[in-house]
FITORZA-334665 format. One line per 4 residues: number of its first residue (from 1); their letters; for each residue x, y, z of N, C-alpha, C. Coordinates in Angstrom, 1 decimal, padded with zeros to 4 digits. Layout:
// FITORZA-334665
NUM> a> X:Y:Z:X:Y:Z:X:Y:Z  ...
***
This chain:
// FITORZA-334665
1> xxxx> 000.8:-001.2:000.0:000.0:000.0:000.0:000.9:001.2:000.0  000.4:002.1:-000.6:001.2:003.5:-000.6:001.1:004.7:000.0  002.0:005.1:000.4:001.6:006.4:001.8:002.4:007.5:001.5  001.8:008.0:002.1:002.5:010.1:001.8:002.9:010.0:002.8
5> xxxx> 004.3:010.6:002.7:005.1:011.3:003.6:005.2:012.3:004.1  005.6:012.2:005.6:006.0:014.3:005.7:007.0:014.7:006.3  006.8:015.6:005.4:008.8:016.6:005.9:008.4:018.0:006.1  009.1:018.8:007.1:009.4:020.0:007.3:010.1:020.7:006.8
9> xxxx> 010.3:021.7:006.4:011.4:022.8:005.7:011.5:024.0:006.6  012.8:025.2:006.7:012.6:025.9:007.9:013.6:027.3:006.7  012.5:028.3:006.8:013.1:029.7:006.6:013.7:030.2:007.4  015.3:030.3:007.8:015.5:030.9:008.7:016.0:032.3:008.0
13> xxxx> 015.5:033.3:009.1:016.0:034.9:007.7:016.7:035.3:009.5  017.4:036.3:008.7:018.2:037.1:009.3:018.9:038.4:008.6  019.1:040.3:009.3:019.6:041.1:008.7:020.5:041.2:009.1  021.1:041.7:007.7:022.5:042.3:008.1:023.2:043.0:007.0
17> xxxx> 023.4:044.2:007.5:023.6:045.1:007.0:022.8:046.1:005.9  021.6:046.0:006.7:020.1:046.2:005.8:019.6:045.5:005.0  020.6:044.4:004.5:019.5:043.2:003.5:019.5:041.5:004.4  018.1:041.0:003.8:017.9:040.0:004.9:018.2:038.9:003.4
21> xxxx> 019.0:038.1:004.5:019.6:037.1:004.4:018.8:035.9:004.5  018.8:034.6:003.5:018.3:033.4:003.8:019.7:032.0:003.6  019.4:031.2:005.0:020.0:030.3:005.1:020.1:029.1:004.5  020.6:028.7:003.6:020.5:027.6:003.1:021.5:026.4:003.5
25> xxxx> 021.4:025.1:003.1:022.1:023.9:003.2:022.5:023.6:001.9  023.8:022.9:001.9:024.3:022.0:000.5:024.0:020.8:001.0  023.0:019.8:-000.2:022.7:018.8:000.5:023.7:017.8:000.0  024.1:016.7:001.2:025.2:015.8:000.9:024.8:014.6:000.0
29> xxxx> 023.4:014.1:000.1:022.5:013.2:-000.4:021.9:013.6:-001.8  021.4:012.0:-002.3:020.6:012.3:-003.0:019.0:012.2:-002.8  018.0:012.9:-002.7:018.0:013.6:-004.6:018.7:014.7:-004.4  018.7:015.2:-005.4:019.4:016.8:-005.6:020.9:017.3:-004.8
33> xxxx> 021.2:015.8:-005.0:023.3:016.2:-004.3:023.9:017.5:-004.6  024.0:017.7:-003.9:024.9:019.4:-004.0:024.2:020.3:-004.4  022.9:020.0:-004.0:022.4:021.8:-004.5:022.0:021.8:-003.4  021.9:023.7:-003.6:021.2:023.8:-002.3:019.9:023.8:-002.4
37> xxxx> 019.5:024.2:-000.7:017.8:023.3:-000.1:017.8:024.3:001.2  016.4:024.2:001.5:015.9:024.5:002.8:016.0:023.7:003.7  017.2:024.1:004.9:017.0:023.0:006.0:015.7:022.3:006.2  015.7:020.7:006.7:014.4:019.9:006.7:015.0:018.5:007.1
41> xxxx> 013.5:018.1:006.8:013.6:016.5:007.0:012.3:015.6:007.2  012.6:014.9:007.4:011.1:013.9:007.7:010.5:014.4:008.9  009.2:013.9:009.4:008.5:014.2:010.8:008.7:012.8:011.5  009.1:012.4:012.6:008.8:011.3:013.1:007.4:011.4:013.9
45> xxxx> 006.9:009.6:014.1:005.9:009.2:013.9:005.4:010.0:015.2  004.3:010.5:015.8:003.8:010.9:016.6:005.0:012.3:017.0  005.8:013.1:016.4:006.1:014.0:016.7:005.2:015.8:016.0  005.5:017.0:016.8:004.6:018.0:016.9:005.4:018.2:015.7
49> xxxx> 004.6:019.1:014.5:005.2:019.5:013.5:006.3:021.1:014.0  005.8:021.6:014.3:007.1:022.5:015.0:008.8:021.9:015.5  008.0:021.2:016.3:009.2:020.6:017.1:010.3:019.9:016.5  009.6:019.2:015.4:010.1:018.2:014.2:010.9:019.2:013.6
53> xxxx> 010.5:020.5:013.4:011.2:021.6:012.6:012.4:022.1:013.0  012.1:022.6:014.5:013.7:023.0:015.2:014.3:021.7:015.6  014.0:020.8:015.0:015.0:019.8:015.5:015.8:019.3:014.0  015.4:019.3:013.3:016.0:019.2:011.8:016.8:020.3:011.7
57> xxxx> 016.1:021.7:012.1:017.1:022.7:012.0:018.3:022.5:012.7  018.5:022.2:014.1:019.3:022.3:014.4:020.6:020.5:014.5  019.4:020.3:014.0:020.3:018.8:012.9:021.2:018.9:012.0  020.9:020.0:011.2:021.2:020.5:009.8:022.6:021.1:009.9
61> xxxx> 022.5:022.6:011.1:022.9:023.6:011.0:023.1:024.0:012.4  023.1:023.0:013.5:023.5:023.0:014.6:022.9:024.5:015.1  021.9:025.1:014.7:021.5:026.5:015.4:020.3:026.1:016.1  019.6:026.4:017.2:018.6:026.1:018.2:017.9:027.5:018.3
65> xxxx> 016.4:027.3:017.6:015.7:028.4:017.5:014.4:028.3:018.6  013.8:029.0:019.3:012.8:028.6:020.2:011.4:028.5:019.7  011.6:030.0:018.4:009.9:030.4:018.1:010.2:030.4:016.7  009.2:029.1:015.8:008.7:029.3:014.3:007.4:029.6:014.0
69> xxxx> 007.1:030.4:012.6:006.0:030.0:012.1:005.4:029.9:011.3  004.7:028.7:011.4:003.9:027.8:010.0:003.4:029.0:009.2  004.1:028.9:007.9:004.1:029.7:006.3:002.7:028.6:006.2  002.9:027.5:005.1:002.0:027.0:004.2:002.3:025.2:004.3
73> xxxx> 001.4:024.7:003.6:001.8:023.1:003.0:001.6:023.0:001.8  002.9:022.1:001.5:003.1:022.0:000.0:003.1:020.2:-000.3  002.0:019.7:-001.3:001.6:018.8:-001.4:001.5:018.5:-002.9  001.8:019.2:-003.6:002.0:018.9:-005.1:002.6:017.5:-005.2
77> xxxx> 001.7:016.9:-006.0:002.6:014.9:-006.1:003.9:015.5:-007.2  004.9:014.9:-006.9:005.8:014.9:-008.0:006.8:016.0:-007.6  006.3:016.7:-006.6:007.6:017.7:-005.9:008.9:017.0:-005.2  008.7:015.9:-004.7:009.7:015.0:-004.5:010.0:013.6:-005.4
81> xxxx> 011.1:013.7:-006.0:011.2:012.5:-006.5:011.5:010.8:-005.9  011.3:011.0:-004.3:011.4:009.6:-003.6:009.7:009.3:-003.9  009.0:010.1:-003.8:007.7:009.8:-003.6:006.8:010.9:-003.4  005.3:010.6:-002.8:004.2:011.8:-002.7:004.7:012.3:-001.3
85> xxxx> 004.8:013.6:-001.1:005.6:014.2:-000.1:004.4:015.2:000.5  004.4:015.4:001.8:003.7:016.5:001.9:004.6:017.3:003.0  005.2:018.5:002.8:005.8:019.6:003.7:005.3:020.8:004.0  005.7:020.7:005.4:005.2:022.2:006.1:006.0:022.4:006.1
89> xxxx> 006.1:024.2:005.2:007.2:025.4:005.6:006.9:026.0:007.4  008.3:026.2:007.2:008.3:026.9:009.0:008.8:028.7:008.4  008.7:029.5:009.6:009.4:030.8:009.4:010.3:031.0:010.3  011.6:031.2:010.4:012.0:031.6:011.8:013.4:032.8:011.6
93> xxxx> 013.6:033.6:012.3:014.2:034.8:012.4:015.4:034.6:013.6  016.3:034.7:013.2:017.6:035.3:013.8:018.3:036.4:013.7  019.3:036.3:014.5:020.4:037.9:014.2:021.5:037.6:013.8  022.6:038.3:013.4:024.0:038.2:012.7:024.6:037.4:013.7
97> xxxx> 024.6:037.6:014.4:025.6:036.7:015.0:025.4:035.8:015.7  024.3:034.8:014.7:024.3:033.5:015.1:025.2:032.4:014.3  025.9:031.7:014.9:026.7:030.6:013.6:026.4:029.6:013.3  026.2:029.0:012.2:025.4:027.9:011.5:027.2:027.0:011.2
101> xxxx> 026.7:025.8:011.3:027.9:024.9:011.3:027.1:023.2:010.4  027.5:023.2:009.5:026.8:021.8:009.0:026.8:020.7:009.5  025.9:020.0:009.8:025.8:018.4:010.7:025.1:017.8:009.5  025.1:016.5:010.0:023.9:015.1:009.5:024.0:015.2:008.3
105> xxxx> 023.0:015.6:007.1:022.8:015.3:006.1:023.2:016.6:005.2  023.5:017.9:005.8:024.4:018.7:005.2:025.6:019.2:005.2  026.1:019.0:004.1:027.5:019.1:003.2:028.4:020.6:004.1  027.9:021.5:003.8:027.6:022.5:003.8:026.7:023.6:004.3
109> xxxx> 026.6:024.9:004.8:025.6:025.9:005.0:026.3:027.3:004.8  025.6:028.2:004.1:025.6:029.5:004.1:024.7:030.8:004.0  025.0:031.5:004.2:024.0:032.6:004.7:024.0:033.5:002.8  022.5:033.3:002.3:022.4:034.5:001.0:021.6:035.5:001.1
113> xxxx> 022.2:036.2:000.2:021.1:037.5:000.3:020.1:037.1:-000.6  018.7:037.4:-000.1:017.3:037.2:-000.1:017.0:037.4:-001.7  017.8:038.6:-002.0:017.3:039.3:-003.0:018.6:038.6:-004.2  019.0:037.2:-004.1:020.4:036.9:-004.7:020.6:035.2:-004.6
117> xxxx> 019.5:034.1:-004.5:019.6:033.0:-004.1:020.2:032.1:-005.3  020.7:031.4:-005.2:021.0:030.5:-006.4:020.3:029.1:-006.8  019.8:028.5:-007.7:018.8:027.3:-007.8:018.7:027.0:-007.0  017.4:026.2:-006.4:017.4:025.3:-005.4:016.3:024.1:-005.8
121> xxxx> 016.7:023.2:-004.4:016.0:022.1:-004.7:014.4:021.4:-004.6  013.8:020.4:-005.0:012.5:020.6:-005.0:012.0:021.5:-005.0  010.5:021.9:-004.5:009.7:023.2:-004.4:010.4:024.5:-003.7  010.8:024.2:-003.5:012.1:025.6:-002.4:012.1:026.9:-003.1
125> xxxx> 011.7:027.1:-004.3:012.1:028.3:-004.8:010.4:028.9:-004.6  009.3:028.1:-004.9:008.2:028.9:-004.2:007.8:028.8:-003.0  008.1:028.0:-002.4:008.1:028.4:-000.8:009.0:029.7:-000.5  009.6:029.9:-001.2:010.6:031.6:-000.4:009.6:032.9:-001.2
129> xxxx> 009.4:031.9:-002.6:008.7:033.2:-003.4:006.7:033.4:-002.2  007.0:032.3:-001.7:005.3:032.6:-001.1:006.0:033.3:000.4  007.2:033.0:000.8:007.4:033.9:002.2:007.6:035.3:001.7  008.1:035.5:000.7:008.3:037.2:000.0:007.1:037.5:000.0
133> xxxx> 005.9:037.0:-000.5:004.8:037.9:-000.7:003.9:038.2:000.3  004.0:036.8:001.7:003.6:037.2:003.0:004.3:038.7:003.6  005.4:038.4:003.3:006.3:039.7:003.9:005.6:040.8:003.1  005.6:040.7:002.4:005.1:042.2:001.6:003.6:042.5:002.1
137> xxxx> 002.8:041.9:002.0:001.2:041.7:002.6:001.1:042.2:003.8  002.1:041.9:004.4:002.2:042.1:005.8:002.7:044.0:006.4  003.8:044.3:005.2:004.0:045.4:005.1:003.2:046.3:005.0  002.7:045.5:003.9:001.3:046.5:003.2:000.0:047.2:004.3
141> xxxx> -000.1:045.8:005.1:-001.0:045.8:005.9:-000.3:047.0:007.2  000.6:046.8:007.2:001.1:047.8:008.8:000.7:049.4:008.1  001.5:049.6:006.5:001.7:050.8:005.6:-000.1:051.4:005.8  -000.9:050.1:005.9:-002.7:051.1:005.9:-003.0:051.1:006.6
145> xxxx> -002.4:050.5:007.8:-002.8:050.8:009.2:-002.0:052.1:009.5  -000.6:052.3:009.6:-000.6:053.5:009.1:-001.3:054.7:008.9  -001.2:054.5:007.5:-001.9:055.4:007.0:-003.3:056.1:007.5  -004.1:055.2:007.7:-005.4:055.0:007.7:-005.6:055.6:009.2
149> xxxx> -004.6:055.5:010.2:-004.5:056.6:011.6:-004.1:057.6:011.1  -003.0:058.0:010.7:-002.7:059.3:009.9:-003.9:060.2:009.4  -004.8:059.5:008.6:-006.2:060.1:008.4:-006.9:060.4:009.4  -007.2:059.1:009.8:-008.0:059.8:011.1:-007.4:061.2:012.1
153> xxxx> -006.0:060.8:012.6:-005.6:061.9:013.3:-005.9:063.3:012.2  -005.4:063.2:010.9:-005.7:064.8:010.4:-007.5:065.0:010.0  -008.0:064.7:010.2:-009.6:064.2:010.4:-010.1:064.9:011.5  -009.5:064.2:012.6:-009.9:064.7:014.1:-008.8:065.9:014.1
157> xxxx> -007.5:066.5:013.8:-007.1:067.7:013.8:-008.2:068.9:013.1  -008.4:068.3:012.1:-009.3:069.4:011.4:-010.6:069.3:012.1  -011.3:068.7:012.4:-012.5:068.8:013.1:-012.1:070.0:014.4  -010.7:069.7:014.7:-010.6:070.7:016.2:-010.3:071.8:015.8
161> xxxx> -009.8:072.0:014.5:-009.3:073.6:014.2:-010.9:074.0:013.7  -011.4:073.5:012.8:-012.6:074.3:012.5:-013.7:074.7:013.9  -013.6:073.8:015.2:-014.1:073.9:015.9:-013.8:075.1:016.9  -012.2:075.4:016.7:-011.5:076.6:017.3:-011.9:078.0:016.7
165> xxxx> -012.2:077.8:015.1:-012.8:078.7:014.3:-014.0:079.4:015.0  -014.9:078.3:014.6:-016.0:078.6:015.6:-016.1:079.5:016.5  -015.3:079.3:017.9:-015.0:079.8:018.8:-014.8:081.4:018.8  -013.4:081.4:018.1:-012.9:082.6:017.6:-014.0:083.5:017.4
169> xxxx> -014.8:083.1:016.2:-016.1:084.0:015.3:-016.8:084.2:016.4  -017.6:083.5:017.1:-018.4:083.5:018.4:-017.8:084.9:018.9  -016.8:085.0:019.4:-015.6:085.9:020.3:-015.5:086.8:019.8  -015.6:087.2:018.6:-015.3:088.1:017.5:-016.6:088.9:017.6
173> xxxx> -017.8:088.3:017.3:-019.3:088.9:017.1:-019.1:089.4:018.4  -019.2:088.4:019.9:-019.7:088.9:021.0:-018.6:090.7:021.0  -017.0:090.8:021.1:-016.7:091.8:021.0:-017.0:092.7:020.6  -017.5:092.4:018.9:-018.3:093.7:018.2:-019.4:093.9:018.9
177> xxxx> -020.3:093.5:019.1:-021.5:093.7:020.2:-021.5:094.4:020.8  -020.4:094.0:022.0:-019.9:095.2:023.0:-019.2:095.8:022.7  -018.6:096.6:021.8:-018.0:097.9:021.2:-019.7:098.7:020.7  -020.4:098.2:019.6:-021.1:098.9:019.7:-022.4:099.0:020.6
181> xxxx> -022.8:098.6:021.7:-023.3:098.6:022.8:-022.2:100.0:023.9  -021.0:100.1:023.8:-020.1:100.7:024.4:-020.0:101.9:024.1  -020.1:102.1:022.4:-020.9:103.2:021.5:-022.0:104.2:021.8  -022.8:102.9:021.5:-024.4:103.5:022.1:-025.0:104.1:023.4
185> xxxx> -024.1:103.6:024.4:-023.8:104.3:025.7:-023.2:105.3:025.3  -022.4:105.7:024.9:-021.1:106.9:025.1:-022.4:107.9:024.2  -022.9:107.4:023.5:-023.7:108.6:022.7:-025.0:109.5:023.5  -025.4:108.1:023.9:-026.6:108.8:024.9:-026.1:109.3:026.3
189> xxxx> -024.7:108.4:026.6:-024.6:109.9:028.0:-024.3:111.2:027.6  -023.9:111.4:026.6:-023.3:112.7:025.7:-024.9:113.2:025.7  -025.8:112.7:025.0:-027.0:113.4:024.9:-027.7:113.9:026.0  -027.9:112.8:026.9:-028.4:113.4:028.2:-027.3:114.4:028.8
193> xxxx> -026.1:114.6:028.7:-025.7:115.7:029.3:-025.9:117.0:028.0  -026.0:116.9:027.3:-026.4:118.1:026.0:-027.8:118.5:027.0  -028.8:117.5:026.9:-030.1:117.5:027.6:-030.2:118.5:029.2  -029.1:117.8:029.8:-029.3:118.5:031.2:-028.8:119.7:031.0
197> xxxx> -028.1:120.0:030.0:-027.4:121.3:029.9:-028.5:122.4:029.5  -029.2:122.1:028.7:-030.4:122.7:028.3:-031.1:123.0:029.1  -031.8:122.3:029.8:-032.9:122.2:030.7:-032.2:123.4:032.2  -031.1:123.0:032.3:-030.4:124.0:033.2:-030.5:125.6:033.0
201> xxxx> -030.3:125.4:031.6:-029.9:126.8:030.9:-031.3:127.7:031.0  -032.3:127.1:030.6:-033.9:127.3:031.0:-034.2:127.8:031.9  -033.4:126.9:032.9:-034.1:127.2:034.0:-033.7:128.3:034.9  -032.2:128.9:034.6:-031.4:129.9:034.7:-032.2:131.1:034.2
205> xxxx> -032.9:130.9:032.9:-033.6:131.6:032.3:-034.8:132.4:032.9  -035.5:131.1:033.1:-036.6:131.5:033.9:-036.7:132.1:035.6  -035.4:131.9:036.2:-035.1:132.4:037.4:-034.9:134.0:036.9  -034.1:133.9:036.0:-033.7:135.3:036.4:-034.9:136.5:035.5
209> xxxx> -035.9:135.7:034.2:-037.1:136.2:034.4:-037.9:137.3:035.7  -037.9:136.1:036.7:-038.7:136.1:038.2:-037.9:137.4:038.3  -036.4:137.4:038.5:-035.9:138.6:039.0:-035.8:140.0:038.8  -035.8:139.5:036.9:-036.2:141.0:036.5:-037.6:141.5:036.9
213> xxxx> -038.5:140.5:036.6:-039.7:141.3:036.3:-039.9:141.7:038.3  -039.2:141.3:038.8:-039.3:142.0:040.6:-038.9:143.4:040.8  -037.7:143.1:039.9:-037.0:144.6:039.8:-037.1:145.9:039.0  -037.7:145.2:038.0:-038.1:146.4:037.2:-039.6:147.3:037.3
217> xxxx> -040.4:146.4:038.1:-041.8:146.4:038.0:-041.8:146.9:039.8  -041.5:147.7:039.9:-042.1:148.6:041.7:-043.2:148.4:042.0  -044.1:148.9:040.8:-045.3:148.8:041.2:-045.9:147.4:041.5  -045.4:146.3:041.3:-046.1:145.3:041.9:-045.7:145.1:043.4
221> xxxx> -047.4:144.5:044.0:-047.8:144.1:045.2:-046.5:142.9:045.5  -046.3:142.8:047.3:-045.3:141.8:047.4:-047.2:140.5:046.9  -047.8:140.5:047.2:-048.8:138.9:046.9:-048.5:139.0:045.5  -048.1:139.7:044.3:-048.1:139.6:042.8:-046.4:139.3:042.8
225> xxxx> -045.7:139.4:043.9:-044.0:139.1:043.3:-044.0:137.7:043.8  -044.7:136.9:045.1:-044.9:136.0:045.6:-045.9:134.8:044.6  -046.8:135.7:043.8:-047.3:134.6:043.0:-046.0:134.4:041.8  -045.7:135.6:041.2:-044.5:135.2:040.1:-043.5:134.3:041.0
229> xxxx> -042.9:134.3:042.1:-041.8:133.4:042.5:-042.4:132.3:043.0  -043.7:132.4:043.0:-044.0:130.6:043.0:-044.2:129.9:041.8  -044.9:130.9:040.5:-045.0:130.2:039.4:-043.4:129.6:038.7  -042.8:130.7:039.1:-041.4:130.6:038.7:-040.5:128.9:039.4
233> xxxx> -040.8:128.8:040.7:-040.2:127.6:041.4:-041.0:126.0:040.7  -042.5:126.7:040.9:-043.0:125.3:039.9:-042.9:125.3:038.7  -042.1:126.3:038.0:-041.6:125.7:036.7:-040.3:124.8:037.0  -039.5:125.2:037.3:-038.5:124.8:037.7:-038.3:123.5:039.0
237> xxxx> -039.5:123.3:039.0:-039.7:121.6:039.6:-040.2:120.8:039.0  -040.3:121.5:037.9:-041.0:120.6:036.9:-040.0:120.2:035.6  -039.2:120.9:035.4:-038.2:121.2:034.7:-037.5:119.7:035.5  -037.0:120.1:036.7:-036.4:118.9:037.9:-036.8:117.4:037.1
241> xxxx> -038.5:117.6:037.4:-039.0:116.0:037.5:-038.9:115.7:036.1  -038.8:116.1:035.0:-038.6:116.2:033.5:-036.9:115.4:033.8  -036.3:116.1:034.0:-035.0:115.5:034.2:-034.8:114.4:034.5  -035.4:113.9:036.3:-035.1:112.8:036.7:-035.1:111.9:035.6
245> xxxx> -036.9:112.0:035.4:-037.6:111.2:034.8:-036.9:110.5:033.6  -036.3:111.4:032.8:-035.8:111.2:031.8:-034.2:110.4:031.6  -033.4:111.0:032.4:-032.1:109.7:033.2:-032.8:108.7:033.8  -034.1:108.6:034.7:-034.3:107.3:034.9:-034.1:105.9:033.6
249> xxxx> -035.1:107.2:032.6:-035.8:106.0:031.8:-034.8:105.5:031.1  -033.7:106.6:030.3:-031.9:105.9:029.8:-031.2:105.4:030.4  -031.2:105.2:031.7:-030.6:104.0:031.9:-030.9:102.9:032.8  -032.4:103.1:032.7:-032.9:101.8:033.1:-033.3:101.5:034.2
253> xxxx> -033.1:103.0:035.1:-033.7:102.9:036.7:-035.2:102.8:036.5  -035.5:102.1:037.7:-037.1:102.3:038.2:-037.4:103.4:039.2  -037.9:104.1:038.9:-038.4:105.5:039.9:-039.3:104.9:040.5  -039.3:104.7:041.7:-040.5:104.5:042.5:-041.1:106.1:043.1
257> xxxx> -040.0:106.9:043.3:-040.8:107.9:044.1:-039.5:109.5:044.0  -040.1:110.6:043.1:-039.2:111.3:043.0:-039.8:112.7:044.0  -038.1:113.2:044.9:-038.1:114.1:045.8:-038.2:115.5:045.1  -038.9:116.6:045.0:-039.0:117.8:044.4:-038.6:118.6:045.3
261> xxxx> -037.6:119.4:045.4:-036.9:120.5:046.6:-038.2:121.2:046.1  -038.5:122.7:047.7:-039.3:123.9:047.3:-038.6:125.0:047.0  -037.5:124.9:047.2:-037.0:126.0:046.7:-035.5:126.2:045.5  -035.5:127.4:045.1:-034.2:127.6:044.0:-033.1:127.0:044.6
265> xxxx> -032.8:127.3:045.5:-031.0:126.6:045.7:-031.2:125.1:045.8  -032.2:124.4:046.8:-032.4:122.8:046.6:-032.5:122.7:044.9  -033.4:123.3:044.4:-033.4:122.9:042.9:-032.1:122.8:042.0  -031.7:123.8:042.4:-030.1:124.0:041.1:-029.4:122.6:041.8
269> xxxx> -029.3:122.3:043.5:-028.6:121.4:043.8:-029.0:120.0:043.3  -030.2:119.7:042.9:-030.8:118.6:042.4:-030.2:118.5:040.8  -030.4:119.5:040.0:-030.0:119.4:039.0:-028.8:119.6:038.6  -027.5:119.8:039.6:-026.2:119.6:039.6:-025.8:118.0:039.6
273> xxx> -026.5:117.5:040.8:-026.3:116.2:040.7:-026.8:115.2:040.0  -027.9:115.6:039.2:-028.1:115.3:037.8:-027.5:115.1:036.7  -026.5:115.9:036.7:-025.8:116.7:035.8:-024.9:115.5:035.4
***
């Protein structure tokens, strides 16, 4: 009866001097005497396919690696010429200054550059060509992860500048606001003092009316100088309450209850501090 085999193969890479290097064996056996190959070998019966791998490895090439990992399986009939073969590729990574020394069934070992291999044996040449294109996938994949934060962060940057914009304009209107609110005050205290200036002036007016017409006029009775100096004071308390009234209303006071002096000097003193 006829049975399929299995063997392990093991990528060991490593850099140096910015280009990565793959390890290979010269195989001492046949098939394929003297060429090179991917360290490997058979699996024994009930052993772990890893284990089976760093132990061929370091069968091969006397190197002891702790951590691989499983690439692919390669089961093509006819890839080996002893028979139907089935192999798991391994992956594993070292540093320069590990040293590889040939044992067991290799002749030979040397370290090539990746980008520089020379024939090799059985399927070996797409097993490296299928580890290149993981590596690249892989790259690819970090490069849009990458990227794809990069976006986001200038995404969420721009969302916070336009949101600062905002702000700004907000800040901008509210100041204009109060400049011309700060305006509109400066104008109307200007006016109400134009206003009280007036009403003062009036009322200077009308006092000294009262005065002349006392002094020029002999013939009047003191009860006709006493009615003129009272008409004259209730103008000028009226003139007063005009005033208040009118500073109340610009700027917003509530008058509940306004004091009216009875006489000229309380009055001028009211409408000084008016003023």
């Amino acid at each position: 009866m006829k049975t399929i085999s299995l063997t392990v193969d093991i990528l060991l890479l490593r850099s140096k001097r910015g280009k990565t290097e793959l390890l290979l064996i010269e195989r001492l056996n046949d098939p394929f005497k003297h060429c090179w190959a991917l360290p490997g070998g058979f699996v024994d019966y009930g052993e772990d396919l890893e284990d089976a791998a760093k132990r061929e490895l370091f069968e091969e090439t006397s190197i002891q690696i702790h951590s691989l990992q499983q690439l692919k399986a390669y089961g093509t009939p006819g890839r080996d010429p002893r028979g139907h073969t089935v192999s798991v590729a391994f992956i594993g990574k070292t540093d320069e200054t590990t040293v590889a020394r040939a044992q067991d069934d290799a002749k030979s070992v040397k370290w090539f550059p990746l980008s520089d291999l020379p024939p090799l044996a059985f399927d070996h040449r797409e097993i490296v060509s299928d580890a290149e294109m993981l590596d690249i996938r892989r790259k690819k994949d970090a490069l849009n992860a990458s990227f794809n934060q990069q976006v986001l962060k200038a995404s969420q940057l721009e969302r916070e500048i336009e949101q600062l914009k905002s702000e700004l304009s907000s800040k901008d209107n509210r100041i204009s606001d109060l400049k011309e609110e700060s305006v509109r005050l400066t104008n109307e205290k200007a006016q109400l003092v134009h206003d009280n200036s007036e009403l003062k002036s009036l009322l200077e007016e009308t006092k000294n009316q009262v005065i002349n017409a006392v002094k020029t006029d002999n013939s009047n009775s003191q009860e006709q100088i006493d009615e003129l100096d009272n008409y004259a004071v209730k103008d000028m308390q009226d003139l007063l309450a005009m005033t208040a009234l009118q500073l109340a209303t610009k700027t917003g006071t509530k008058v509940e209850k306004i004091e009216i002096p009875a006489d000229y000097s309380s009055i001028e003193q009211a409408l000084e501090q008016l003023s």
